[in-house]
C-alpha positions in Angstrom: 49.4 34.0 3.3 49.4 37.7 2.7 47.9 37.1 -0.5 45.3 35.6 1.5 44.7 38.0 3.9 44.6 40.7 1.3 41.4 38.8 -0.2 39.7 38.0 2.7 40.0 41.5 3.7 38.1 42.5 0.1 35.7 40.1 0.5 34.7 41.6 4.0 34.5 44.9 2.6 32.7 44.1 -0.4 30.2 42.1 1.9 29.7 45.0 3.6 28.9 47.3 0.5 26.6 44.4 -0.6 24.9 44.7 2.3 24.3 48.3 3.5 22.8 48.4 -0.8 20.6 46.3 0.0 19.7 47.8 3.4 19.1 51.2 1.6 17.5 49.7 -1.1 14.8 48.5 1.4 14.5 51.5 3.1 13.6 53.2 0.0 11.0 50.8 -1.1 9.2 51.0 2.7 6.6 53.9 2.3 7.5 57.0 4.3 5.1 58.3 6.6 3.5 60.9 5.2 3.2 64.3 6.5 0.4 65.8 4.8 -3.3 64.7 4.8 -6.5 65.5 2.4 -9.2 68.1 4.4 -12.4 68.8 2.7 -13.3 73.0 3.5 -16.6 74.3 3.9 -17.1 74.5 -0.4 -16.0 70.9 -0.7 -12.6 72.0 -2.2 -10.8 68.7 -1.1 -6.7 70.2 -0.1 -3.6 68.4 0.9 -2.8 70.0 3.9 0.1 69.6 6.7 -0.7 67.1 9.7 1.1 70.1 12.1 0.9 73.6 9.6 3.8 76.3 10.9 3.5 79.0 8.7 -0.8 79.7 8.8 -2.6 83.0 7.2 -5.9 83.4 9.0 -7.9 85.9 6.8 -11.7 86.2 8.0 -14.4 87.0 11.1 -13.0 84.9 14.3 -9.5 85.1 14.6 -9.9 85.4 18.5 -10.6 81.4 17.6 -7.0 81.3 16.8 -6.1 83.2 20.1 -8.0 80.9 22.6 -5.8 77.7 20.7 -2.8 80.0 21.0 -2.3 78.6 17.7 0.9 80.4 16.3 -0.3 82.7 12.4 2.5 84.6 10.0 -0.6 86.6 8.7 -4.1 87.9 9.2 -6.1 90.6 8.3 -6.0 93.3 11.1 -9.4 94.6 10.3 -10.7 91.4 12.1 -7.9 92.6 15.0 -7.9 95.8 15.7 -10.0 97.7 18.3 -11.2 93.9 19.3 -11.3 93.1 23.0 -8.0 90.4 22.8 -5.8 92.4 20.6 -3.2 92.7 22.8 -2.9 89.2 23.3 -2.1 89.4 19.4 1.4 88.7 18.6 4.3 88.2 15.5 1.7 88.8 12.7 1.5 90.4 10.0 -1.3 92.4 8.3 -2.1 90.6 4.6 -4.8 93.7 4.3 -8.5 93.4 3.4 -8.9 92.4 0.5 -6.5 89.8 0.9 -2.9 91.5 -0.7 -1.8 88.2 -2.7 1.9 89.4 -2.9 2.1 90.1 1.1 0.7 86.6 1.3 3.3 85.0 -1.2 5.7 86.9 0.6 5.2 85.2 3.4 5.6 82.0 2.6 2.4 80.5 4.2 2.7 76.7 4.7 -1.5 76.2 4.9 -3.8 79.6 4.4 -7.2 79.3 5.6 -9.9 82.2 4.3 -13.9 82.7 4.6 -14.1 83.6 0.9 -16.9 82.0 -1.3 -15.4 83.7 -4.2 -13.8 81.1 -6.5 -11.5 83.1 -8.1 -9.4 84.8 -5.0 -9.6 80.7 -3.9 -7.6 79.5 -6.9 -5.1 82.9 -6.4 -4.4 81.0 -3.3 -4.2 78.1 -3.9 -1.3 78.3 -5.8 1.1 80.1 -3.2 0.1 77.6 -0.3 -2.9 75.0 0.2 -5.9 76.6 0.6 -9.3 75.6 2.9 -12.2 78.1 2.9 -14.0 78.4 6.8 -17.4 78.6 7.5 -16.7 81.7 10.1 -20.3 81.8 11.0 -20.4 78.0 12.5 -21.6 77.6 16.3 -18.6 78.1 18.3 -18.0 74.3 19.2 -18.2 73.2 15.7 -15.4 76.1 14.4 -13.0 75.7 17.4 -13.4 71.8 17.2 -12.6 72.0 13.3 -9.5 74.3 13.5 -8.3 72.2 16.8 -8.2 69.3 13.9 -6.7 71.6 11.0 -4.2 73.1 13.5 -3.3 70.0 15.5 -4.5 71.2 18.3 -7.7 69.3 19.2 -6.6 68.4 22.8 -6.5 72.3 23.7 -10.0 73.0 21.8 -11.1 70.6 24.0 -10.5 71.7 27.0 -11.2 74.9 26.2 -14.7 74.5 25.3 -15.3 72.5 28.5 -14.1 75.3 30.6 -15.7 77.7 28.7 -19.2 76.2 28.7 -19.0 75.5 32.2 -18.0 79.3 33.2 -20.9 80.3 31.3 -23.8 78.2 32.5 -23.0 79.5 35.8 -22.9 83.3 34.5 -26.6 82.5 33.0 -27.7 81.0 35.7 -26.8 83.2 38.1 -28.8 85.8 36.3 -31.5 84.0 36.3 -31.3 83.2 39.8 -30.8 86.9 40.8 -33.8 88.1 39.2 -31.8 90.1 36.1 -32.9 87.9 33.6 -36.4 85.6 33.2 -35.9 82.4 31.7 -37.3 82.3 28.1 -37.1 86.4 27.5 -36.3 87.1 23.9 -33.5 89.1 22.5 -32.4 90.9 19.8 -29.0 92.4 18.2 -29.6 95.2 15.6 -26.6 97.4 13.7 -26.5 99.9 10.8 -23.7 99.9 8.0 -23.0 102.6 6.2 -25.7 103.3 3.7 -28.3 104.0 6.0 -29.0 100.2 6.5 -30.3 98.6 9.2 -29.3 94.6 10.2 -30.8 91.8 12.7 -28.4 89.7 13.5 -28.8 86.0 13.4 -26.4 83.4 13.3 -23.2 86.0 13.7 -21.2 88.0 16.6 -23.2 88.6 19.4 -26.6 87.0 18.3 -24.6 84.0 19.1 -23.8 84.0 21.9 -26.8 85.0 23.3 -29.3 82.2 21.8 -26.9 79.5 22.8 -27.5 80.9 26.7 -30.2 79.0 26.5 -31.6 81.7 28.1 -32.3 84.8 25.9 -34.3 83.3 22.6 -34.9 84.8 19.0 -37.9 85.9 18.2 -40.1 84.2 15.6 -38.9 86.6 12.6 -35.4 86.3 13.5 -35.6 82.2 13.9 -36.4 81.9 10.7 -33.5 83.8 9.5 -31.9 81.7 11.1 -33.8 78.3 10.1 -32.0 79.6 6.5 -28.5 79.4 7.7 -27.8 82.9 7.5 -26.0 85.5 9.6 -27.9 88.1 9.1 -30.8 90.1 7.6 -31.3 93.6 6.1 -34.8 95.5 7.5 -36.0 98.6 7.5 -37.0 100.7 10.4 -40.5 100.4 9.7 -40.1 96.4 10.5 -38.4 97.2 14.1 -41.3 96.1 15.7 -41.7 92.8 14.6 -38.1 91.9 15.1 -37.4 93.8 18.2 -37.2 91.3 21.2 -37.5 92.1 24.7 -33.8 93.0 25.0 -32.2 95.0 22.3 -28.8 95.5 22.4 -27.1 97.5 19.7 -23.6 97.2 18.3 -22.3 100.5 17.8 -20.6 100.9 14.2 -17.1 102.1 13.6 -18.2 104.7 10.3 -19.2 108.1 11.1 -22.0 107.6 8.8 -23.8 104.4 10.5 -23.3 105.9 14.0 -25.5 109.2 12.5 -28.2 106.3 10.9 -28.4 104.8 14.9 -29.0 108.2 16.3 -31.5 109.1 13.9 -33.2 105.7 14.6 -33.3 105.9 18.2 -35.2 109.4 18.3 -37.3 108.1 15.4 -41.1 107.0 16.8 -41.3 103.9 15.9 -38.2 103.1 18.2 -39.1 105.1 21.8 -42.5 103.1 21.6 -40.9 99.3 21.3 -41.5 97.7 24.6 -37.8 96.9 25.3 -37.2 101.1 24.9 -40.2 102.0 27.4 -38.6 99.7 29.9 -35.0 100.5 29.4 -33.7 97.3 28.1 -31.4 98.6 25.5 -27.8 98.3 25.7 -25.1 99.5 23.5 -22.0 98.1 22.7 -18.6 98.3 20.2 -19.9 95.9 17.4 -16.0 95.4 17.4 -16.2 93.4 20.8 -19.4 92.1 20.1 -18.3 89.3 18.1 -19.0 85.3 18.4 -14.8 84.1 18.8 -13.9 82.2 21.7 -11.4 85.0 22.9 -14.4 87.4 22.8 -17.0 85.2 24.3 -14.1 84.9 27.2 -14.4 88.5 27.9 -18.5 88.7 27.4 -18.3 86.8 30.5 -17.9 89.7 32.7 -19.3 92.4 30.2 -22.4 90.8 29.5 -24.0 90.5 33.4 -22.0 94.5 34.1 -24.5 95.5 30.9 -27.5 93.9 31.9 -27.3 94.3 35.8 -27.5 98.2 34.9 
């Protein structure tokens, strides 16, 4: 009898071996759920990238994109931060320096990096410390913050935010309208030297943005075109102003001592006091810093735009 017992208690335990082998040997032939997923960028670089990224480098125009998601970043470049209307609101990130410093990057042990580079060979430096996806930073707002709400997992809060944000500025546009400030169908444009003594319209980037989507303030016919080609801006010379000046001109005001000097000089220069928008003192001025397209900037525009045109 004990005999017995001693082999019927085997036989139990081996059963039970048997069968949690077999139970594990299942388990690892049932696929696992994966937790990465192939993104095509902006150049067509098709990347394996995290369904929910922890560790992103944001290195380009727009991080105030990243702000409005409150989408959490180990890295950045700060010349895209600092002196810009949110960056306060900026927070536990590091500066990966402009150009982009590959070893502070490594160093930080990105889990996706995203970049507005179309030069190949910083791409394939990246690539190899983290998955890399290049951004098309000069996209209309609802097609950037709808992308990086997808690459970021966090569609349902670039949603929203869009929706609010379009509502709260229909209202500000209309209300100018309605109070007489602004006519419906004026044109505008946005002008800005860089050092170099050169002078840019601005198209399809930073303010200029913001102001043709208004519906309200239009491009003239010299600055559609620039940007029927897609581009953000276009280099002119002074003796062009006239064709490209709208009937609002606002001017972003340049961070380098020598592009503010190249403004001045302009706006004593003849051709400028006679442009139309001059004589009837519809010229404003403002940081080219917080004169940018993001979300986070557009956000504070809100308030700043009607103060600068009411004056």
């Amino acid at each position: 009898m004990l005999l017995c017992s001693v082999l019927l208690t085997l036989g139990l335990v081996l059963a039970a071996c048997s069968s949690k082998n077999e139970t594990a040997k299942k388990e690892e032939e049932q696929p696992t759920e994966s937790k990465v997923r192939v993104y095509k960028d902006y150049l067509n670089h098709e990347v394996e990238i995290p369904l929910e990224p922890k560790r992103v480098i944001y290195h380009g125009e727009g991080f105030g994109d990243i702000v409005a998601l409150d989408a959490q970043t180990v890295g950045a470049g700060f010349s895209w931060i600092t002196g810009y209307a949110w960056e306060k609101e900026v927070h536990n990130v590091e500066d990966v320096g402009f150009p982009i410093n590959i070893e502070k990057t490594l160093e930080l042990k990105p889990d996706l990096i995203i970049v507005a580079t179309s030069d190949e060979k910083i791409y394939e430096q990246l690539s190899k410390v983290a998955p890399t996806i290049v951004f098309d930073t000069f996209a209309p707002l609802e097609q950037r913050l709808t992308e990086l709400g997808d690459i970021l997992n966090k569609k349902e809060e670039a949603e929203k935010w869009l929706s609010n944000y379009k509502a709260k500025a229909d209202t500000m546009w209309k209300s100018l309208v309605d109070e007489g400030v602004l006519k419906e169908n004026e044109t505008a444009s946005v002008l800005t030297y860089y050092p170099g003594d050169r002078l840019f319209v601005m198209a399809r980037a930073g303010l200029s943005q913001v102001l043709y989507d208004s519906n309200v303030l239009k491009p003239g016919d010299k600055i559609q075109q620039i940007l029927d080609e897609g581009t953000g801006f276009a280099e002119i010379s002074t003796e062009l102003l006239p064709e490209y000046a709208g009937d609002r001109i606002f001017i972003l005001t340049p961070v380098p001592d020598e592009a503010k000097q190249s403004t001045k000089e302009m706006m004593e220069s003849p051709i400028w006091k006679g442009l139309p928008a001059v004589k009837n003192g519809h010229v404003y001025t403002i940081d080219i810093r917080k004169a940018d397209s993001d979300a986070s900037t557009r956000e504070w525009l809100l308030t700043e735009l009607p103060n600068m045109l009411k004056k």
